[in-house]
C-alpha atoms as an extended CHARMM CRD file, in Angstrom:
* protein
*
        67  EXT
         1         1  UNK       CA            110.6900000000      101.2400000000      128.1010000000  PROA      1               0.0000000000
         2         2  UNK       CA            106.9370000000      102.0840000000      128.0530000000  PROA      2               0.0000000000
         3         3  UNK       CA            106.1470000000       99.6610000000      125.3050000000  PROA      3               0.0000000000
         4         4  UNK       CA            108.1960000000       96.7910000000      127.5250000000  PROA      4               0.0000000000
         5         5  UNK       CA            105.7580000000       97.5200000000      130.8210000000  PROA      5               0.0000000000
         6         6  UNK       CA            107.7590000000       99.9670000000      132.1710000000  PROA      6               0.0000000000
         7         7  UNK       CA            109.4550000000      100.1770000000      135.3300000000  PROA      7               0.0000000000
         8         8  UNK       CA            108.2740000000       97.4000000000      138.0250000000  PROA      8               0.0000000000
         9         9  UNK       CA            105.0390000000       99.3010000000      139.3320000000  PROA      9               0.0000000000
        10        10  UNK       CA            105.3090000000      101.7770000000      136.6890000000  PROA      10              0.0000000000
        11        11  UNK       CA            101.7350000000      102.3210000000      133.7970000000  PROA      11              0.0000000000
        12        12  UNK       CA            102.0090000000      100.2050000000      131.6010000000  PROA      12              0.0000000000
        13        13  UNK       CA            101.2430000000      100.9760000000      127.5820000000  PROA      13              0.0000000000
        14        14  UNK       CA             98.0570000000      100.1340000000      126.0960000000  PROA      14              0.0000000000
        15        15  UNK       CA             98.3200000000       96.7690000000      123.3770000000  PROA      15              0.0000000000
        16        16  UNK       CA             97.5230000000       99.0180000000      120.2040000000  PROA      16              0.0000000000
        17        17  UNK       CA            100.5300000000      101.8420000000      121.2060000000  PROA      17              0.0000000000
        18        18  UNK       CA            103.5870000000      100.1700000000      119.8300000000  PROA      18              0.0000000000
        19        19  UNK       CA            101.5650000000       98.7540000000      116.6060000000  PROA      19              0.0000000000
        20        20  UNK       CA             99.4580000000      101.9980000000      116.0350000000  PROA      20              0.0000000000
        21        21  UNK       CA            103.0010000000      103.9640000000      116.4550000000  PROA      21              0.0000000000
        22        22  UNK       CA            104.8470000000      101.7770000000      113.9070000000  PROA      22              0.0000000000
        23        23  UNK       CA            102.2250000000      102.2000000000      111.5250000000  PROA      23              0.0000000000
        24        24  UNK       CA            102.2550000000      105.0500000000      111.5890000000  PROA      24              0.0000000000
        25        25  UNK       CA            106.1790000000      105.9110000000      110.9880000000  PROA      25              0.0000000000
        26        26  UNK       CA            105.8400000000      103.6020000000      108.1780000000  PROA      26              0.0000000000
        27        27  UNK       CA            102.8140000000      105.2360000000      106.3660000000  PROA      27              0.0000000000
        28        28  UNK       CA            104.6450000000      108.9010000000      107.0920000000  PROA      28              0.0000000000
        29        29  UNK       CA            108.1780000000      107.5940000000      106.0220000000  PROA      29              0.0000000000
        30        30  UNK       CA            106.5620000000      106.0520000000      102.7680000000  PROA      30              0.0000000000
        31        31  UNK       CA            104.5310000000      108.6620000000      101.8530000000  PROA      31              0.0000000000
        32        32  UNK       CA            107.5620000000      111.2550000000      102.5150000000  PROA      32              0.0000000000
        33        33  UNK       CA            110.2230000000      108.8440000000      100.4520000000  PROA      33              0.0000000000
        34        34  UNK       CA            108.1110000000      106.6760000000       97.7330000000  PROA      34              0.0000000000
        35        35  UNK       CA            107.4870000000      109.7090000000       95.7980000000  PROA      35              0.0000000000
        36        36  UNK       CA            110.8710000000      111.2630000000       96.0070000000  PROA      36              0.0000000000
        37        37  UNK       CA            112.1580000000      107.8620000000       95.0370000000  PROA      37              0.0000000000
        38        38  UNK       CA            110.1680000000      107.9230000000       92.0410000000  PROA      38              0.0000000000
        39        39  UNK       CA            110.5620000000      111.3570000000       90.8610000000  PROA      39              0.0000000000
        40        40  UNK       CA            113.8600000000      110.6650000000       88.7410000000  PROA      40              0.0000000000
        41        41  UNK       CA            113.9100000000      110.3360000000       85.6630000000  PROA      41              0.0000000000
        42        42  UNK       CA            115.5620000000      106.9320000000       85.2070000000  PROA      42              0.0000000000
        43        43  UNK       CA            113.4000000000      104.0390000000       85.4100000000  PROA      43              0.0000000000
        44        44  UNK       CA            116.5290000000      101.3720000000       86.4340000000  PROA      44              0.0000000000
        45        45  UNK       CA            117.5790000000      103.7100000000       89.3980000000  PROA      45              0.0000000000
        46        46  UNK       CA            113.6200000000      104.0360000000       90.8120000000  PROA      46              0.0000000000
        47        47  UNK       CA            113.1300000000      100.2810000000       90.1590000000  PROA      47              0.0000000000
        48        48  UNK       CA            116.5660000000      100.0250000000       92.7110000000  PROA      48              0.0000000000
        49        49  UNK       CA            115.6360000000      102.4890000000       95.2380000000  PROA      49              0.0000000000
        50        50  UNK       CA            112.1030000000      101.0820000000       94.7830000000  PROA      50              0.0000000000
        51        51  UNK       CA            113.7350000000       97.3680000000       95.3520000000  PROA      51              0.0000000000
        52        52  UNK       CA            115.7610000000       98.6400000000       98.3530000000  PROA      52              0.0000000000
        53        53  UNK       CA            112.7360000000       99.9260000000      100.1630000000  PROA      53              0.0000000000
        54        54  UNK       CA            110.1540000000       96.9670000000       99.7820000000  PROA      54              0.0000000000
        55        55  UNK       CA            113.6600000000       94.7120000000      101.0150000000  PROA      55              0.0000000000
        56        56  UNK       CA            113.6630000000       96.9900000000      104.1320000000  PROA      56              0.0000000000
        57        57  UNK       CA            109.6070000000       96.2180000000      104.6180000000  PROA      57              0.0000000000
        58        58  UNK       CA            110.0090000000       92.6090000000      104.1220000000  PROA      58              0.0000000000
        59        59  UNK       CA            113.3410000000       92.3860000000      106.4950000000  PROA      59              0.0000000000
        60        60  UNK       CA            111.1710000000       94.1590000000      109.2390000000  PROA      60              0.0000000000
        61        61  UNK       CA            108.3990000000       91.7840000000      108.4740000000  PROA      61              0.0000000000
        62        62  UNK       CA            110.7610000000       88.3660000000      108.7090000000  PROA      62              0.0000000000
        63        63  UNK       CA            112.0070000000       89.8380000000      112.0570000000  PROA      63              0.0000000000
        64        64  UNK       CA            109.1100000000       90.3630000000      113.4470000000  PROA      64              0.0000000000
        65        65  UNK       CA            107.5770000000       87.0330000000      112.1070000000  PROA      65              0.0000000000
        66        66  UNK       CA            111.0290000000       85.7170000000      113.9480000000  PROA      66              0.0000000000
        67        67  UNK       CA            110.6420000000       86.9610000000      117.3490000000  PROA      67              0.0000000000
């Protein structure tokens, strides 16, 4: 709701919040999964998971490229 102006009369968020926000998420949540992801031992199942995650970055990115 603060990222969409608020209520009528309400503050209203700063531009860089929402961006500076999702950034960050996605820099934690990488750096917390990628090397999980690639800590087992067989290269076809961390080439998936590794797959599955850069499909997740690039659906985010054609949504927001959308809207």
């Amino acid at each position: 709701l603060l990222a969409e102006g608020g209520a009528p009369g309400g503050p209203v968020a700063p531009g860089g919040v929402l961006p500076f926000t999702a950034g960050g998420f996605i820099y934690l949540g990488t750096v917390t999964v990628l090397p999980e992801l690639l800590r087992d031992t067989r290269p076809p199942q961390a080439l998936a998971q590794l797959l599955a995650l850069l499909a997740g970055v690039a659906m985010m990115a054609a949504i927001a490229h959308c809207e």
